[in-house]
Structure formats: structure tokens, C-alpha cells
NULO-835491 format. One record per residue (C-alpha): x, y, z. Coordinates in steps of 0.02 Angstrom, whole numbers, padded with zeros to 5 digits, always signed. Each point is the difference from the previous one (the first is absolute). Example, Ala and Ser with C-alpha at 12.3 -4.5 7.8 and 13.67 -1.06 7.14 Angstrom:
% NULO-835491
+00615-00225+00390;+00069+00172-00033;
This chain:
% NULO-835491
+00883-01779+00558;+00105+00042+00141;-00029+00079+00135;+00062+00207+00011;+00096+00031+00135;-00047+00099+00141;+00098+00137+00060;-00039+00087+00178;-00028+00189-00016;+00054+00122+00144;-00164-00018+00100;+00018-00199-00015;-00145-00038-00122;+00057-00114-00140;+00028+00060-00172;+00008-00102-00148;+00128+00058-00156;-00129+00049-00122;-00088+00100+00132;+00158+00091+00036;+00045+00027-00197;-00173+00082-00010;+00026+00101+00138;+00143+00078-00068;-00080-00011-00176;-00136+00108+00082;+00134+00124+00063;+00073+00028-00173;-00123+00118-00034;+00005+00116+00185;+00029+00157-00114;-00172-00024-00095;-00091-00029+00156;+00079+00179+00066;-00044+00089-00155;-00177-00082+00003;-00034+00067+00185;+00081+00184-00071;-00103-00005-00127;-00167-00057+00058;+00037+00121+00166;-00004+00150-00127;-00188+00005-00015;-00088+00036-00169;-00078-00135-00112;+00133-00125+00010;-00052-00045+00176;-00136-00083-00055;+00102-00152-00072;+00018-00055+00173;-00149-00020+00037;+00014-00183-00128;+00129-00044+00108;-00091-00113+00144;-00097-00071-00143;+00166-00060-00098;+00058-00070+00166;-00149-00091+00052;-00012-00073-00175;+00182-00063+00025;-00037-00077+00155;-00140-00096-00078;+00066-00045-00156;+00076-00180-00022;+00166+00021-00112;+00056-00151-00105;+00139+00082-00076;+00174-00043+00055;+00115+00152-00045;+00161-00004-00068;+00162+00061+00117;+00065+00058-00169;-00120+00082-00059;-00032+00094+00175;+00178+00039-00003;-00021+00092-00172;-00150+00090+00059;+00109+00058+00130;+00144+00068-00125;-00141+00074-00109;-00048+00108+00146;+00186+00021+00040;+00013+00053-00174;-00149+00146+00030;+00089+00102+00124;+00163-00017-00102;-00087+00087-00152;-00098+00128+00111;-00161-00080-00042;-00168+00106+00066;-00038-00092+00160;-00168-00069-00049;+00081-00119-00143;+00120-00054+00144;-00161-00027+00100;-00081-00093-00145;+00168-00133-00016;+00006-00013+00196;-00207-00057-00021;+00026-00117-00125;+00152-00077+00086;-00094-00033+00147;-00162-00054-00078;+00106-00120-00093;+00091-00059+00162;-00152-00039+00120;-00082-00073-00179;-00131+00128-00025;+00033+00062-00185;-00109-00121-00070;-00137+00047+00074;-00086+00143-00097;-00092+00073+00138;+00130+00027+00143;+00131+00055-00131;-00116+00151-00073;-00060+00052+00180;+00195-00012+00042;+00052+00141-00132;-00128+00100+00039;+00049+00014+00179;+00143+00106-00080;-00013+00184-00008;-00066+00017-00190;-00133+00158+00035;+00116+00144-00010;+00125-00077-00133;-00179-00053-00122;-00061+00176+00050;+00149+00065-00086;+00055-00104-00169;-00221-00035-00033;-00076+00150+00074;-00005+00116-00162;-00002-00152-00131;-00149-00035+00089;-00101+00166+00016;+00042+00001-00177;-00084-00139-00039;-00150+00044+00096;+00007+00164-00113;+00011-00079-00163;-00122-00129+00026;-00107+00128+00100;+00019+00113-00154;-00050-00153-00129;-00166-00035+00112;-00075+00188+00015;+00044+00014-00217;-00098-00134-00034;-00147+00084+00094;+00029+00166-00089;+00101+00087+00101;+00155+00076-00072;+00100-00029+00113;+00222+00013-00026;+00125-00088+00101;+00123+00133+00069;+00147-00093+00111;-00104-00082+00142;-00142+00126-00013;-00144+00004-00145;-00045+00160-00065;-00181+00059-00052;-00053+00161-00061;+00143+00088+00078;-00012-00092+00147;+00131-00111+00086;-00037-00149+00117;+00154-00091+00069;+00008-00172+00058;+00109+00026+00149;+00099-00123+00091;-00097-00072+00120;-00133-00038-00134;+00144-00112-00101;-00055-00148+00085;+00165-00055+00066;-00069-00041+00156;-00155-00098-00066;+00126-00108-00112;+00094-00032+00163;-00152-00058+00092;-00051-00083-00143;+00142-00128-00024;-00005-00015+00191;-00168-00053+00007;+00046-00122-00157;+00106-00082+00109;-00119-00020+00114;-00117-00102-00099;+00135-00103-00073;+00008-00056+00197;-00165-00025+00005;-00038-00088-00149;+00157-00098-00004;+00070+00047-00177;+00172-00038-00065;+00111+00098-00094;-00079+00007-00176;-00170+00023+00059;+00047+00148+00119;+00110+00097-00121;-00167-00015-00111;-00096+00090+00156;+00146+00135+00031;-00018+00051-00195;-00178+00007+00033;+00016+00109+00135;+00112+00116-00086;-00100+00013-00149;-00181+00030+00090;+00091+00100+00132;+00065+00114-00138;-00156+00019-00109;-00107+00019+00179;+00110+00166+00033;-00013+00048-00188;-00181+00006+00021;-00009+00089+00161;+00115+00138-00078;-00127+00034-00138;-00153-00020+00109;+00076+00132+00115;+00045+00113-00148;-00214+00063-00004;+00002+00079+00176;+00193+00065-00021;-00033+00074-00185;-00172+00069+00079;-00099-00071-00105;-00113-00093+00128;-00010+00037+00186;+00021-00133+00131;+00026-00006+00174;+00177+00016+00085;-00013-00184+00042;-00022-00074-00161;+00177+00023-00047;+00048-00138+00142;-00170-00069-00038;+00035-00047-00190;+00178-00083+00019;-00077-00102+00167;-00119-00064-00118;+00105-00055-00117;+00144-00074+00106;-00150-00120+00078;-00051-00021-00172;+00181-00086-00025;+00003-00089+00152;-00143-00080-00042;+00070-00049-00164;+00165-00084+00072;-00081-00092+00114;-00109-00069-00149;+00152-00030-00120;+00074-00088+00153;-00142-00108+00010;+00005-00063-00169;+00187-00004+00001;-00031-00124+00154;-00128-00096-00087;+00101-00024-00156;+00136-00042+00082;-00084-00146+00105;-00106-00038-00156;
């Protein structure tokens, strides 16, 4: 192989050409880094995707990339993003295309584990608080509803609320579990680091995750429903008490499923 050539930046360091095409690969994407600070700077839930950042970047820096990327392809990840602010795309799909053009660049997007932790470093909180937070305090309802019939309650699904002897008891939207899922596939990721899983073996532990994540919040919603129906009296604290419980109960679990994953996997 030849040599690159060198090229002497301003300060007098040397520079070789493919460090200098990154660089200004890199730079490509200055609007998405601006709307990332804007939009982690705004507070609320979305600020917690930055705290994965430092673990995405020290994964990076320890990771050992075999890939050799493609110029061509780079360049049509590049006109794909292009492409995003010509159609007036939302700015977290051009965040998404900007991720996976860099991942692809530095050689990360085969690896299972830094590519995860790298979307979730995007701003998803408010936008899956939005499109799954009634789908999924409708869920709790209807499976909450299912669970108290079959102990002989009647008990109706109305909207996100179950109604019982003229009473109503909503499933409001903190209690959709939004943020739990979040955490959830977080956490996921995690373990997929820790245990060293590939790709098939880690999309087996995010479905997982969603499922027992899902059925974890259904059953705290009809657990809950005795003290909010009055039909039992409990302490103030339970209400924390019950879902803390169960969200242990499901990290416990993952970490077990990861296990085995590992062990099968090395089997």
C-alpha cells in the first residue's frame, strides 16, 4: 500500500488525506449537532439521552474496527441526509441518517452494542411520549381489565380508564410506561456490552425487554386498581412501592436472559 500523503495544517501538525476527508465528513452534519445542543438545552425527558453519550464514546475509543468503508457509499449517506432537509424531514430522522453515516464511516455499524447506545443518545422521550403514550395506557387498560375479570370483578374498559360500579379509574400518562420502555432498551444495550452479543442475539434481548417491560406495567396498572377503586386500603407509598418492585423484578430478568443469551452464544 502506499503511503497517504501528509498535508501540514495551519498550526504545523501533519495531516494525512483520509484524516482531512473525515474531518470534513464530520462537519457535514454541524446543523444536527446545533439542533442536538437546542434540543437537549430545553430540559424535560429528552435530556436524559445524553447522559449515553460518554458511554457511546468511550466504547468507540475502545472498539477495534475491521471494516474499511466505502467513499461511495459515504458520499450517498451524505446525499441521503442532503435529501432530508430538501423534503423538510422532522429533524430526528435527519439525526438518525447523520448517526448511521458516521457509525458507518469510523466502522462502528457492525457492532450491535455501540450502534443501539448511539440512537438512543437521540432525543426519542418526548417524540415516544407522544405517537406510544395512549396506545400504551390502553394496553395497560385492556389487559388490566382482562386480569381483574378473570378474578370476578366486572370490570369495563372505558378509553384509558376502567370503569367499576360507576366508578372510573384512569391510567394517566405518566403511568403509560413510556419512560420504563426507554430505560428498558437502554439498559438492553447495556448488557449487550457486557455480555458481548451480536446482532441477532441482542434484537432477541430488546424484544424481550419490550415484551416483559409491557406486561410488568400491565400488571402494576391492575394491582394499583384495589387501592384507587377503594376496594383495599394501602399506604401512600405503595403506589411507588408496587411498580419499584416490579421494574427490579425485570431487571433481574434481563440480566438472566442475557446470561443465557451469552452462554448460548459461546456454547
Amino acid at each position: 500500500m502506499r503511503p497517504q500523503p501528509k498535508i501540514t495544517s495551519p498550526q504545523g501538525l501533519p495531516m494525512t488525506k483520509e484524516t482531512l476527508v473525515t474531518a470534513c465528513i464530520v462537519l457535514c452534519f454541524l446543523p444536527t449537532y446545533f439542533w442536538y445542543v437546542r434540543r437537549i438545552g430545553t430540559g424535560g425527558e429528552s435530556g436524559l439521552s445524553v447522559l449515553v453519550l460518554p458511554c457511546v464514546l468511550w466504547l468507540a475509543s475502545q472498539a477495534k474496527t475491521r471494516a474499511t468503508p466505502r467513499e461511495l457509499l459515504t458520499m450517498l449517506g451524505i446525499c441521503a441526509y442532503a435529501l432530508t432537509w430538501g423534503l423538510h424531514l422532522p429533524a430526528l430522522i435527519k439525526a438518525v441518517v447523520a448517526i448511521t453515516v458516521l457509525l458507518y464511516r469510523f466502522g462502528h455499524l457492525r457492532n450491535p452494542s455501540i450502534t443501539a447506545l448511539s440512537y438512543l443518545t437521540l432525543p426519542w422521550l418526548d417524540s415516544m411520549q407522544f405517537f406510544l403514550g395512549y396506545p400504551l395506557r390502553r394496553v395497560v387498560a385492556e389487559v388490566s381489565a382482562l386480569g381483574l375479570q378473570s378474578v370476578g370483578l366486572e370490570v369495563l374498559v372505558s378509553g384509558t380508564g376502567l370503569a367499576y360500579q360507576h366508578q372510573q379509574v384512569f391510567v394517566d400518562p405518566p403511568c403509560s410506561g413510556v419512560r420504563m420502555l426507554w430505560v428498558g432498551i437502554v439498559l438492553s444495550a447495556i448488557l449487550s456490552v457486557i455480555f458481548r452479543l451480536r446482532w441477532q442475539r441482542s434484537l432477541l434481548l430488546y424484544s424481550f425487554a419490550l415484551f416483559l417491560l409491557i406486561v410488568a406495567n400491565s400488571v402494576r396498572g391492575m394491582t394499583l386498581f384495589f387501592p384507587e377503586a377503594g376496594l383495599v386500603h394501602w399506604p401512600e407509598w405503595t403506589h411507588e412501592g408496587v411498580g419499584l418492585l416490579l421494574y427490579t423484578l425485570c431487571v433481574f430478568a434481563l440480566i438472566t436472559i442475557s446470561q443465557r443469551l451469552s452462554h448460548h452464544a459461546n456454547a
